[in-house]
N, C-alpha and C positions, 0 to 999 in steps of 0.2 A: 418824550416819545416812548410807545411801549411796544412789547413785542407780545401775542399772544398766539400758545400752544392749545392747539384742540388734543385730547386724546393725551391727557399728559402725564394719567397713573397706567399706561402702561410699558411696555418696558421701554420699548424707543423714543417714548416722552423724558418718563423717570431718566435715561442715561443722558438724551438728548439738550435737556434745559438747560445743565450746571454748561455747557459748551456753549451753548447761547448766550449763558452771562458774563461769562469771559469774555464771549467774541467784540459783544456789543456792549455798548455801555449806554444802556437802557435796560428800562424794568422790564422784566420777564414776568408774564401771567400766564398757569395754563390753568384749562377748562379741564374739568372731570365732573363724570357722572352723579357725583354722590361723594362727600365725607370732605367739599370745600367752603365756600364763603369767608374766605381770608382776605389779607390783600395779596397772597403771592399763587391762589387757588380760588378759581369761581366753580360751582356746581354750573353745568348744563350738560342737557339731554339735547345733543346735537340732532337727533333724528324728530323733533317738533321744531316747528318755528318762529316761534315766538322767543324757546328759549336762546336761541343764536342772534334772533335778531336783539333780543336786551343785554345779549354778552358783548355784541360786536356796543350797541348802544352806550354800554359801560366802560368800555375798554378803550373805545377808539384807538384801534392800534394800527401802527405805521406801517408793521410787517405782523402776516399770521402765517404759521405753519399749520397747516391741518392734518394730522396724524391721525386724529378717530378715525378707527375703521371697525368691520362686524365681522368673525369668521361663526358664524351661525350656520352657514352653508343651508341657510333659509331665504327663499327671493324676499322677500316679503318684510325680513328685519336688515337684511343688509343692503338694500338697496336703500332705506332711510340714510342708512347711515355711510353708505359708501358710495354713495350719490346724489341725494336728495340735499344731504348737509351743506356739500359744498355747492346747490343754487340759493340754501337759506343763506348761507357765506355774503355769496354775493350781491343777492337782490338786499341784504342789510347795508352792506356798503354803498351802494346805490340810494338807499333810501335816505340814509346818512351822509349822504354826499363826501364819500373820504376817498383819498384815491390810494388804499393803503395796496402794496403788493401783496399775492399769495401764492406760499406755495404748496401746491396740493401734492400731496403722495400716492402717487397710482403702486403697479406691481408688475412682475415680468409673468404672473399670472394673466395679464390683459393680452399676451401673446400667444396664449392656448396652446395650438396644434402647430407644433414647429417641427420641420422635416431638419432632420441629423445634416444635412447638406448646406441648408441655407446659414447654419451657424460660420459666425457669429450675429446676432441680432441688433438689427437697427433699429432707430427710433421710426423708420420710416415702414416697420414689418407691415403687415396686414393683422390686426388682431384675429384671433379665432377662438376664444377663452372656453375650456371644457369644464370650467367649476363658476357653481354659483359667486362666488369670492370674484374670478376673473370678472367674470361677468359683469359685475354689478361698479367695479371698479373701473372698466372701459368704459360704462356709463359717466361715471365722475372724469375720467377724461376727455370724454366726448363734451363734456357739459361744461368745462374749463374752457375749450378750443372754440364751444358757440359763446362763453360770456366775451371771451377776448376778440373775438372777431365783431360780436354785434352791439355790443354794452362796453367796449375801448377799456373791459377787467383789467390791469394789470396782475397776470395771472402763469404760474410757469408751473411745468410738471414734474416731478422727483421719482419719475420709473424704477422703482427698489426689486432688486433683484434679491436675492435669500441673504438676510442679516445675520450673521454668525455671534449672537450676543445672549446674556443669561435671562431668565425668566420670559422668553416668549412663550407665545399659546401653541397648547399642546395639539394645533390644529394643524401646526408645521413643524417638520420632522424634527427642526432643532427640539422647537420645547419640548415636543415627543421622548426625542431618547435624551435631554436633559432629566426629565419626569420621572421614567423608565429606570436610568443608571442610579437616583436618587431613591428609588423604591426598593433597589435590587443593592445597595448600601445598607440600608437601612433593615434588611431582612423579610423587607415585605415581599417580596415575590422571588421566585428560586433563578428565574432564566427573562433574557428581554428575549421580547418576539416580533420579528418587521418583517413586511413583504417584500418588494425588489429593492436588492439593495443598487444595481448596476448601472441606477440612472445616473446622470451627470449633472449639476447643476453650477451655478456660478456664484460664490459662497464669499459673503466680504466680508471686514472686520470692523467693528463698531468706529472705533478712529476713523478708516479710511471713509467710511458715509459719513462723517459730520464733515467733515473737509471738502467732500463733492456735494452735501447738500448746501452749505455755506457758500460754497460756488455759485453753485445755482442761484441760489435768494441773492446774492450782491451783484451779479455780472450775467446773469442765464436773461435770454430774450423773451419778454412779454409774448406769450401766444405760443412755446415751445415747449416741446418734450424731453426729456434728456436722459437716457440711463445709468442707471447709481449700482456700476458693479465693481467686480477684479476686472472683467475680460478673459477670465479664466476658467476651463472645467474642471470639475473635481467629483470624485466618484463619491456618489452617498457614502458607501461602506468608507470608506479614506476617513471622510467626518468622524463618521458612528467612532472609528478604530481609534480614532487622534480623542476623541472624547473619552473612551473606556481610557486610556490609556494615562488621560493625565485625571480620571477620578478613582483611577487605581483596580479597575475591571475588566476579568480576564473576556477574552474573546470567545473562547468556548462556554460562555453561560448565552451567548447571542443564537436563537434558532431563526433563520432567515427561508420565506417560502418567495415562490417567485408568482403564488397564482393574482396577487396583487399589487396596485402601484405604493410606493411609501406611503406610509400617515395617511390614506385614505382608500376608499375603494372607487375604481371606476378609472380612467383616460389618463397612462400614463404617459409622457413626453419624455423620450431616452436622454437627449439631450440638447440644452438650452444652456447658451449664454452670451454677455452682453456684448457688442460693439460699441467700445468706450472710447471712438474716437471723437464724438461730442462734447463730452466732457474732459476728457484730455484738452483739446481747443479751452475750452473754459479757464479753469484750471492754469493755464499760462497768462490768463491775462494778471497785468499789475495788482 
């Protein structure tokens, strides 16, 4: 039996696997873009389909994670890939007649425009996604919800809320002022600089998601959602301070404006975080 990882040189792949091969005792393959063709690493380009359908073709795996995603914050290259992938996913397994489960990684990004009130979020919110990113990844969830209802996919959803882990992209605030603290180390640049710090977010720690994604792929119900948080808010700047602090960087090199939302410009949401009584339920069983 084998297990295969889409998206697996980046960083929630990379930490992700070595946990997978502990957990299970099956062989673990993941897919990346470019620099595999091993047996414990295949190249595909998740956003064609041909290349998915010869991976899943090659692999026939029992269980896939699908972790590729695009933060391009371009409709046009992440919807390949953070929607289009997971129907080449499927329609391969289909064609291949395997009844392997999958589990897709959506984002608390699919939740957009969340009013301070209605926190903490359910699985059952109303999306309203204000970034291409959301966007394109409510697509991949909407697109899991039609293979499972209409095509009997065995198919479950890993709604990841902000992963507090080393080398993500600098397109989220972690890998941002991870980047930032390592340039201002280094002598590259005199001072970090970020727009609002006061939003709140729901921030987990690399352990705690492999325990709730594992959950989810052994025990989470075919055609479900589930989100992968704390349950917790935590103020951006709290993060930023706890990061200066254990890379040994003072706080007054930080100039903070408010005319912008974090790590990017445009629709900021003050605060979002998860209703993890779903996965707590999980999570108890045997």
């Amino acid at each position: 039996m084998t297990i295969l990882v889409t998206g697996a040189n980046g960083a929630l792949g990379r930490a992700f696997i070595p946990f997978l091969e502990a957990h299970y005792d099956e062989q673990v393959i993941g897919s990346v873009r470019s620099g595999g063709d091993n047996l414990k690493f295949i190249n595909c380009d998740v956003s064609i389909k041909s290349d998915v359908h010869h991976l899943i073709k090659l692999v026939r795996p029992r269980l896939v994670f699908h972790l590729a995603a695009s933060f391009a914050n371009n409709f046009e290259d992440d919807i390949k890939v953070n929607a289009l992938a997971s129907q080449y996913i499927f329609d391969a397994l289909l064609q291949e007649e395997l009844s392997s489960r999958v589990v897709i990684f959506g984002s608390a990004a699919e939740y957009g425009a969340v009013l301070p009130a209605d926190n903490p979020i359910s699985e059952l919110y109303p999306c309203s996604p204000v970034s291409v990113y959301g966007l394109t990844k409510s697509f991949q969830t909407q697109m899991a919800m039609f293979y499972a209802r209409t095509k009997n996919i065995d198919v479950v959803v890993a709604r990841l809320f902000n992963l507090a882990t080393s080398g993500l992209s600098q397109r989220l605030f972690y890998g941002k002022a991870e980047a930032m603290i390592l340039a201002y180390n280094k002598g590259e640049v005199s001072h970090i600089e970020f727009g609002n710090l006061n939003s709140e977010r729901d921030y987990i720690e690399l352990d705690n998601v492999v325990t709730q994604i594992l959950a989810i792929a052994d025990f989470g119900v075919s055609g479900e959602i589930y989100n992968v948080g704390s349950g917790v808010p935590i103020e951006i700047r709290t993060i930023l301070k706890a990061m200066l602090e254990s890379a040994g960087v003072p706080w007054d090199c930080v100039i903070e404006s408010d005319s912008e939302a974090v790590g990017r410009k445009g629709y900021d949401v003050p605060l979002i975080y998860a209703d993890v009584k779903k996965i707590t339920e999980l999570l108890k069983v045997p």
